[in-house]
Structure formats: C-alpha cells, structure tokens
C-alpha positions in Angstrom: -167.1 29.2 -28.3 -170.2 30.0 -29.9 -173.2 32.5 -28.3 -173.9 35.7 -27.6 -172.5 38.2 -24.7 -171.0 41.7 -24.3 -168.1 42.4 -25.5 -165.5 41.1 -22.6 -163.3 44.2 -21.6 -160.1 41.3 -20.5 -158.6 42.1 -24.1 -158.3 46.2 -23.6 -157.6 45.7 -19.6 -154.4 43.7 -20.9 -153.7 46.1 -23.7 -154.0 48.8 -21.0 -151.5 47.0 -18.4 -149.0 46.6 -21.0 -148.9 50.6 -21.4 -148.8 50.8 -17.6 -151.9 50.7 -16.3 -151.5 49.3 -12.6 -155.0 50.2 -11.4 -157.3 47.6 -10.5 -159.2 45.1 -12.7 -162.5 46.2 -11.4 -162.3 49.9 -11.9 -161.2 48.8 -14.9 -164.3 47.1 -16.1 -166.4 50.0 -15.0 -164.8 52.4 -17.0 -164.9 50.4 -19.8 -168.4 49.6 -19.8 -169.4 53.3 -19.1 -167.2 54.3 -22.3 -168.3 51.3 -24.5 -172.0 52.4 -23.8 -171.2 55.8 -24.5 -169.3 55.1 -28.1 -172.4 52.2 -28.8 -175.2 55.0 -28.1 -174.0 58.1 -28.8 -170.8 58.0 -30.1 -171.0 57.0 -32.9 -171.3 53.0 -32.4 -174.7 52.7 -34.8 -175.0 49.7 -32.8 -173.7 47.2 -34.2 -176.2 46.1 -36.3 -174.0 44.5 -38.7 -173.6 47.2 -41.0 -169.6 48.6 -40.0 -167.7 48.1 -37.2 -165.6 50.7 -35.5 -162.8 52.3 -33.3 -162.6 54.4 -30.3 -159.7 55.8 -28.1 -160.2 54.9 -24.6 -158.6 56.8 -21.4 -158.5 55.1 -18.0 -157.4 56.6 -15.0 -156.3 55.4 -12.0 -153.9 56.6 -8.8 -151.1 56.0 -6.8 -149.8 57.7 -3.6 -146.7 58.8 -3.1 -145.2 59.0 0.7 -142.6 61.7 1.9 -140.8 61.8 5.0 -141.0 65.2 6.8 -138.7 65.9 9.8 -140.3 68.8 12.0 -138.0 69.6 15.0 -136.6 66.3 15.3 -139.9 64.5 14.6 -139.9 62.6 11.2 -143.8 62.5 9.6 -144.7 60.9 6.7 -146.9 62.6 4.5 -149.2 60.7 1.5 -149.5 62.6 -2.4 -152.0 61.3 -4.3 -151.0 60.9 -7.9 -153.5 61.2 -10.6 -152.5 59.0 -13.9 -154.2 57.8 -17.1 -153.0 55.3 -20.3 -155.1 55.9 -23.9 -155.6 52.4 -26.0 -157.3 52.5 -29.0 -160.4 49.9 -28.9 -161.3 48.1 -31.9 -164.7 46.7 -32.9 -165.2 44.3 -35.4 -168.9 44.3 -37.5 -167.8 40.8 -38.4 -167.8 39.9 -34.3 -170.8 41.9 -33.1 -174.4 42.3 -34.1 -177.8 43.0 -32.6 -176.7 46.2 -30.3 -173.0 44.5 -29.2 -173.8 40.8 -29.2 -170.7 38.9 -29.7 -171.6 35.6 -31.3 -168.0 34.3 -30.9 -168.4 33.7 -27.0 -169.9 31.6 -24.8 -172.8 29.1 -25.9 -172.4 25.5 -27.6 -172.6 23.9 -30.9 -175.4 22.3 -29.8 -179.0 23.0 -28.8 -179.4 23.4 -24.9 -182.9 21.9 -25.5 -181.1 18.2 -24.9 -179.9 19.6 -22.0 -182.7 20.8 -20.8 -184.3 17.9 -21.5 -181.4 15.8 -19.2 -181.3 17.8 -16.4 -185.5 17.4 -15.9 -185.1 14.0 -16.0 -182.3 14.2 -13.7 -184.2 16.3 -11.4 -187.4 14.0 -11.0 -184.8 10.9 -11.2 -183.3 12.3 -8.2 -186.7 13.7 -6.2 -187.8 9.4 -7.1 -184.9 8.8 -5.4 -185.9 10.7 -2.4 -189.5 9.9 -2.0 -188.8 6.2 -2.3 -191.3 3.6 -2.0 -192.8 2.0 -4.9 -195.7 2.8 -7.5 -197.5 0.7 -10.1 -200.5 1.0 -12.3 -203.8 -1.3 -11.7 -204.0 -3.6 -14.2 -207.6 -3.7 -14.5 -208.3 0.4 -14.0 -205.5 1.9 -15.2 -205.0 3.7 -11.9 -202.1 5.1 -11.0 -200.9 3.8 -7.2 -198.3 5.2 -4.5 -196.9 2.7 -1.6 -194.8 4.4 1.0 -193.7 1.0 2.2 -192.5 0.2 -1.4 -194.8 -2.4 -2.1 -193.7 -5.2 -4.4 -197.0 -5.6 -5.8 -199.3 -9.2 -6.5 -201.2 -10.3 -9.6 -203.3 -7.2 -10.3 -200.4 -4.6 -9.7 -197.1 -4.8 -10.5 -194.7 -1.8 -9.0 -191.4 -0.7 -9.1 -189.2 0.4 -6.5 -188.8 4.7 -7.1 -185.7 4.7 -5.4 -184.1 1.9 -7.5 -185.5 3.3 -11.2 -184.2 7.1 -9.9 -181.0 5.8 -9.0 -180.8 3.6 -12.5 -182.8 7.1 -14.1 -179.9 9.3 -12.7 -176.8 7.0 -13.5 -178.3 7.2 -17.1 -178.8 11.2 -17.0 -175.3 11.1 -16.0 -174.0 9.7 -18.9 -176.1 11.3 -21.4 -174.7 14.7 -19.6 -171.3 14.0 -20.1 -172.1 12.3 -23.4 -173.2 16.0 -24.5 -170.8 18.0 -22.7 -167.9 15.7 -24.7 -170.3 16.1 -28.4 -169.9 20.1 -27.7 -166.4 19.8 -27.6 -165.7 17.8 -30.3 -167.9 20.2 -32.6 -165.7 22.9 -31.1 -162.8 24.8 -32.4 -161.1 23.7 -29.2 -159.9 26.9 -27.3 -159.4 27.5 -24.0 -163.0 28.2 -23.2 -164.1 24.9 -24.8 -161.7 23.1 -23.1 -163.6 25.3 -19.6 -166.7 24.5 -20.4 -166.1 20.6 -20.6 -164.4 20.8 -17.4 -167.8 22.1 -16.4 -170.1 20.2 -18.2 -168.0 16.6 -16.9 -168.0 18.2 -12.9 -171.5 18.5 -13.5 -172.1 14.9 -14.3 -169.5 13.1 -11.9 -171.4 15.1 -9.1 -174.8 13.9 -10.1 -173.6 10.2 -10.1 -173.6 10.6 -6.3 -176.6 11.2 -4.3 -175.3 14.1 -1.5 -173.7 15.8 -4.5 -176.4 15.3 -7.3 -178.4 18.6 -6.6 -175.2 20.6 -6.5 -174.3 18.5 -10.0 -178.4 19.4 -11.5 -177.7 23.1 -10.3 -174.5 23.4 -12.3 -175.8 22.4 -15.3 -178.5 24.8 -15.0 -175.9 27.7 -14.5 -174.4 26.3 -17.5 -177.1 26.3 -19.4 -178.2 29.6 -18.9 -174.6 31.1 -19.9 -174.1 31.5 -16.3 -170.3 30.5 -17.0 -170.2 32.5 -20.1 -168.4 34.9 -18.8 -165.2 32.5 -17.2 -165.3 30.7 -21.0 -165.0 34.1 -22.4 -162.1 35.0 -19.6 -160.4 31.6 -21.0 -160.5 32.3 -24.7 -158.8 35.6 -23.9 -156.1 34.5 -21.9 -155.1 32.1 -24.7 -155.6 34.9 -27.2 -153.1 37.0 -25.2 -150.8 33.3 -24.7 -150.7 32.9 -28.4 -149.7 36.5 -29.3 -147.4 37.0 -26.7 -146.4 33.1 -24.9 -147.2 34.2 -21.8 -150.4 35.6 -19.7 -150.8 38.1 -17.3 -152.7 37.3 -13.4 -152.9 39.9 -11.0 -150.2 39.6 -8.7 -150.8 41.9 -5.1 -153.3 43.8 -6.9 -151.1 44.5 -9.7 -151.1 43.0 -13.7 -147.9 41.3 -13.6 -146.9 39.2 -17.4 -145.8 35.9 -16.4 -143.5 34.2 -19.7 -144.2 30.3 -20.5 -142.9 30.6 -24.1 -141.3 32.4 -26.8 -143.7 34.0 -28.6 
C-alpha cells in the first residue's frame, strides 16, 4: 500500500501481547499515541523529517483483579485486589518509512491518482440523480435551448430528447465498470499484500452496489470513503496482520477481550 497515515500502533500492541500484555486494544492505542507524540515532539523524535530515524522504550500498563474468599463467622465474602502491571517494548522508527512529522508513505493510498476516481464517482452521482428525476430532455435544434419534459417526451422534428432515466441507467452501468476497472489497475500495480488485496475487496463492493439502483448511493458513498483514506486505516490493520503471519505463521484476534495467537503455519 502506498499513502500517507500515522504510524499504526497494531505492530507494538502485538509485540506487547507477546510479552504479556492482556490489557485491552483500546487502552492500548491511547497510550501509544500519547507516548509516540511525546518521543515525536519532545523527545527527541526531530520529526521525522527524513533526516534519522529512531528508537524509544515504551511502558504500558494495564490491570487485573484478583478475588479472595474470606470466611467471617461462617459467612464466606469475596473480596476483589486490583493488580497494577506493566510490559516495556522497545519501538523502532525507521527515517526510511516516515517523513513530514510521522507520515508513513508505506500505507494506505493507491498507485494511481484518485483524480480518475473522482472523476467516476461524479458521473456516477449525476448518472444516478438522471436516473431519479426521469423524464426526458433535448436541445432545440433551431435555438440551442436546453429543454426538460417531466412526461419524458420523445421529441418531433425540431427536438430530439432522450430518456434521463435510460442514459443514467446506461451512464451508471458504465461508471460501474470503469470503477472496478480502476479498483483491479490499483491492484495489479500493487505489491499485493493483505491491504491491497482489502482494498480491492472494497473498491469491487463499491461497484457491484452501484450496478443496482436501491444500493447505488450506498455503492457512490463507499467510494468516496475510499477515496478519502477513509479505509486507510483497516488496509493498514491488514498489512500488519500479514506482517505478524509471515514472521510468525499465525495471527493474533482478541479472543474475550484478551490477545490470543492463533497458529495456521510453521513459521
């Protein structure tokens, strides 16, 4: 994957949980985004500008409880103890991965422009709304003026119209195409991870939904989100997960709550 994004803290919360971190992957995140801040600002980070990379020792703390049984004069009660524990990784950032205060150009984005994509989703958009307002519209052959029928109009020897719902619906089918036409282009220029293989998923859901009318604003809307790097951060989740696969043959999903490693091959 190709773009820019913050460093994606996946990597050190699996680090972390092979140590024996049990805590949660949200309070995870927000301690390491407090600390990565920290180190990129004022510890010694020199953001990133291209100039050195770096390494940092990271704590995270998290707690359990602990229940004893009591028995007071006959009466058994059960008493909570909150323990208080922490694991230390050590954090490495590569000058070669980030620039431009953090900004990992290895994750996220396309190959490609999004201006074509842009470009398809407008055109998908006022296919569809042609689609919706229906009737028919023409130009006068003799003025030059533009003309709307509601009743869809089929037009006589000084006006010839089309039909708005049939040229969105062919417009739209077309869009379509072209979207997943892209979507597969990005993947072939690709290095083909995970992610890649994510954000083709995306980029073909996208298109099938806009083949159908009920589904084609939800299909337009997605592709937007896309666009945007609105799904940046599950392509980045993705890459990881196959980092961790390749290094390891296996990936860890939080089971109850709780990082659990779950083997698919030798390493």
């Amino acid at each position: 994957m190709t773009g820019d994004g913050d460093p994606d803290p996946w990597a050190a919360y699996i680090r972390a949980s092979m140590r024996g971190y049990t805590g949660g992957y949200g309070n995870f995140s927000d301690q390491y985004y407090d600390k990565y801040y920290e180190y990129l600002f004022t510890g010694g980070g020199g953001g990133f500008s291209g100039s050195g990379g770096g390494s940092t020792s990271m704590t995270f703390t998290w707690h359990t409880w602990n229940d004893h049984n009591e028995v007071v004069n006959g009466e058994v009660f059960v008493t909570s103890e909150k323990i208080n524990q922490s694991v230390t990784i050590q954090v490495l950032f590569d000058a070669g991965n980030y620039q431009n205060n953090g900004m990992n150009p290895n994750n996220g984005g396309s190959p490609l422009s999004t201006w074509p994509s842009w470009v398809n989703n407008g055109a998908n958009a006022a296919a569809y709304g042609a689609t919706v307002k229906g009737g028919s519209a023409g130009m006068l052959k003799t003025s030059a003026t533009l003309r709307y029928y509601p009743s869809a109009w089929t037009g006589n020897q000084y006006i010839k119209t089309y039909n708005l719902t049939k040229v969105g619906t062919g417009v739209g089918y077309g869009t379509s195409f072209v979207g997943a036409g892209l979507g597969a282009v990005n993947f072939a220029l690709s290095d083909k991870s995970w992610g890649d293989y994510g954000a083709l998923g995306i980029s073909l859901t996208s298109a099938a939904l806009t083949c159908f009318p009920y589904t084609t604003p939800i299909g337009i809307g997605i592709g937007v989100v896309d666009i945007t790097g609105g799904f940046n951060g599950f392509y980045n989740y993705l890459d990881n997960h196959q980092e961790f696969y390749n290094n390891t043959g296996g990936v860890i999903l939080p089971i109850n709550n709780i990082p659990t490693f779950i083997p698919i091959r030798r390493p």
